[in-house]
C-alpha positions as CSV (number, residue, x, y, z in Angstrom):
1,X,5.0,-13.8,56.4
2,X,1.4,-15.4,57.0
3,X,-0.9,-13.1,57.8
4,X,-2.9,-13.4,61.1
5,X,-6.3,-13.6,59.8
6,X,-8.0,-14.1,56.8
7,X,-11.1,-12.5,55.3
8,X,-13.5,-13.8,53.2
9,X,-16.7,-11.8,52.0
10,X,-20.0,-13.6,50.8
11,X,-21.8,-10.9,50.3
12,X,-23.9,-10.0,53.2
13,X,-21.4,-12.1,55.2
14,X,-18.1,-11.8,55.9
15,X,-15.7,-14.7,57.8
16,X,-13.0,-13.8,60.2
17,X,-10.3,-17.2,60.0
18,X,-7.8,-16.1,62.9
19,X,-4.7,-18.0,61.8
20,X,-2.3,-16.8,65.1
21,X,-2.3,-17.4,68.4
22,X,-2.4,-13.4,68.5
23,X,-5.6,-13.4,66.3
24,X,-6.9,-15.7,68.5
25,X,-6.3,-14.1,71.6
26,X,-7.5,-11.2,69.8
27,X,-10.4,-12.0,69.2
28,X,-11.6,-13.3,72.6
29,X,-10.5,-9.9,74.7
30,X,-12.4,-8.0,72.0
31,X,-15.3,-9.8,70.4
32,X,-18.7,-10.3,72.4
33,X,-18.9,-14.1,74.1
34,X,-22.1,-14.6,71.9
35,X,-20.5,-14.0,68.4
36,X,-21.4,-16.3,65.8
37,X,-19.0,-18.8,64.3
38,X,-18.7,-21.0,61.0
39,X,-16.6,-23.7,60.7
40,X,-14.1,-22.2,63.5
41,X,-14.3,-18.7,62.0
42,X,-15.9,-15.4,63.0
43,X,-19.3,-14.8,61.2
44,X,-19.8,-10.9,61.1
45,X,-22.5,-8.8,59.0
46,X,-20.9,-6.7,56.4
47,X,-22.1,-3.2,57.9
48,X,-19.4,-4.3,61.0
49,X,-16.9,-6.3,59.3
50,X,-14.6,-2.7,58.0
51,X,-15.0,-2.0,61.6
52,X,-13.3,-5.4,62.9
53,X,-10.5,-5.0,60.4
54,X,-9.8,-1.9,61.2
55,X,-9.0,-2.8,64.7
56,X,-7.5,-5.6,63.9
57,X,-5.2,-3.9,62.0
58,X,-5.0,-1.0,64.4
59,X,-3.9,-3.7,66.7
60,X,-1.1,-4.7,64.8
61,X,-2.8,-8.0,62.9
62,X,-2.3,-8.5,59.3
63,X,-5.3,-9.5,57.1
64,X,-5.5,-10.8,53.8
């Protein structure tokens, strides 16, 4: 099974790549409008990123 998102960290950066329609949709009910993006994924500083996840996850997406 694919997972719905997938994580990558750089360090003080950390990329959200929604892979499902559900990430997607996700994503746009609960990330702000002005969110940064990088080559069609979610940019997010590292201090928030374990937050994100963790209601991702909550949410029922999987991460990898």
């Amino acid at each position: 099974m694919a997972s719905d998102v997938i994580v990558e960290n750089h360090g003080t950066i950390f990329l959200f790549e929604p892979t499902s329609q559900a990430a997607k949709e996700w994503i746009a009910e609960n990330v702000s409008d002005d969110a940064q993006y990088f080559a069609g994924k979610l940019a997010v500083e590292h201090r928030y990123a374990s937050d994100l996840a963790d209601g991702m996850r909550r949410d029922g997406l999987t991460l990898e």
